[in-house]
C-alpha positions in Angstrom: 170.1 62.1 114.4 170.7 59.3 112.1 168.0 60.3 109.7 169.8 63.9 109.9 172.8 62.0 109.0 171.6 60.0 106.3 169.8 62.8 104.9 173.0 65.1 104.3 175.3 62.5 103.8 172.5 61.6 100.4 172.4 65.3 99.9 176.5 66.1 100.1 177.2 63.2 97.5 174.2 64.1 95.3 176.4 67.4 94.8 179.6 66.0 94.7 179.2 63.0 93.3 175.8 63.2 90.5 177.2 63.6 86.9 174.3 62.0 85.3 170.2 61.9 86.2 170.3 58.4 87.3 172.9 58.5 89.5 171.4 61.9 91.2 168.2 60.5 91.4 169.3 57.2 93.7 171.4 59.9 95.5 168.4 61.7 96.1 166.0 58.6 97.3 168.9 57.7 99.5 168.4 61.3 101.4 164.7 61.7 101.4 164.8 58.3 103.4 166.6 60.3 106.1 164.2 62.9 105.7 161.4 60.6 106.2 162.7 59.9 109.3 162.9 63.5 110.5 159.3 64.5 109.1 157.8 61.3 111.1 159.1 62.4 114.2 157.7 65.8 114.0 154.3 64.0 114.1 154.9 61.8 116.7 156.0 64.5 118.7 152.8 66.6 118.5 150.7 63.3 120.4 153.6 63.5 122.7 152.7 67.6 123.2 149.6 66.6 123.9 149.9 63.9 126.3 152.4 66.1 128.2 150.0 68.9 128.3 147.6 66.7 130.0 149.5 65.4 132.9 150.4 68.8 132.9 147.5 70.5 133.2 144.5 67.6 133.6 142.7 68.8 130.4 143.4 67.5 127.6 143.5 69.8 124.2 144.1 67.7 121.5 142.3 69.4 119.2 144.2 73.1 120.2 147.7 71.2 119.8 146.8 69.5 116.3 145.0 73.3 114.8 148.3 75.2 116.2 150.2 72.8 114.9 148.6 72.7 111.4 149.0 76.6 111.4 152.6 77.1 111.9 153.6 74.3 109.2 150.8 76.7 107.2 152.8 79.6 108.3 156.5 78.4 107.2 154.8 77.0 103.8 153.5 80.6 103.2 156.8 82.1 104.1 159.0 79.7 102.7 157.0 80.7 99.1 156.7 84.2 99.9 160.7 84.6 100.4 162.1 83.3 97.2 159.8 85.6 95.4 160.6 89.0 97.0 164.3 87.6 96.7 164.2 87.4 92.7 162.3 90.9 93.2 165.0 92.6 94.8 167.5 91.6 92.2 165.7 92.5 89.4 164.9 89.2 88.0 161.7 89.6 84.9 159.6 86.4 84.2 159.6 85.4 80.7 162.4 87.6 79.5 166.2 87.9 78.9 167.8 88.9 82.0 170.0 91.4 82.1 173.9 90.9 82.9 173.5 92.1 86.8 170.3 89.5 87.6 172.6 87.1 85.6 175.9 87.4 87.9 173.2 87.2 90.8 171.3 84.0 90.1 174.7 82.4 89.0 176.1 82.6 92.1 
């Protein structure tokens, strides 16, 4: 919880608060701190999957718990590339050309 914390608490003032690159970028290296946190645990958890799945079950599957593991962060990388893309499709956004004035409105907010 207190990387959580520390991660949007860097992530709120970057937005608020970042008029310049240098001031954004600290802002920044402040919130990815709390995100290191959060993306440790994630790890840690997965031995603590498998050690629970043992006294569980008696076998142990470490190697079933790491691959599954390995494919859903595969999964969400593939959607979370996928998305953005068929996003900018369905509003009509061109690569490498002027944009017309309804994609404009869109991607501006």
């Amino acid at each position: 919880m207190l990387g959580c914390t520390i991660w949007a608490v860097g992530d709120i003032s970057a937005y608020i608060f970042a008029d310049n690159a240098v001031i954004f970028i600290i802002l920044a290296c402040f919130a990815f701190l709390g995100s290191s946190f959060v993306n440790s645990l994630n790890w840690a958890l997965v031995s603590d999957a498998v050690e629970y799945g043992e006294w569980k079950t008696g076998n142990r599957s470490e190697g079933v718990v790491y691959s599954f593991f390995t494919f859903c962060r595969k999964l969400s990388q593939a959607i979370a590339g996928f998305v953005p893309g068929l996003v900018l499709g369905l509003v009509g956004y061109v690569p490498n050309a002027v944009q017309s004035a309804d994609v404009s409105k869109v991607l501006e907010g």
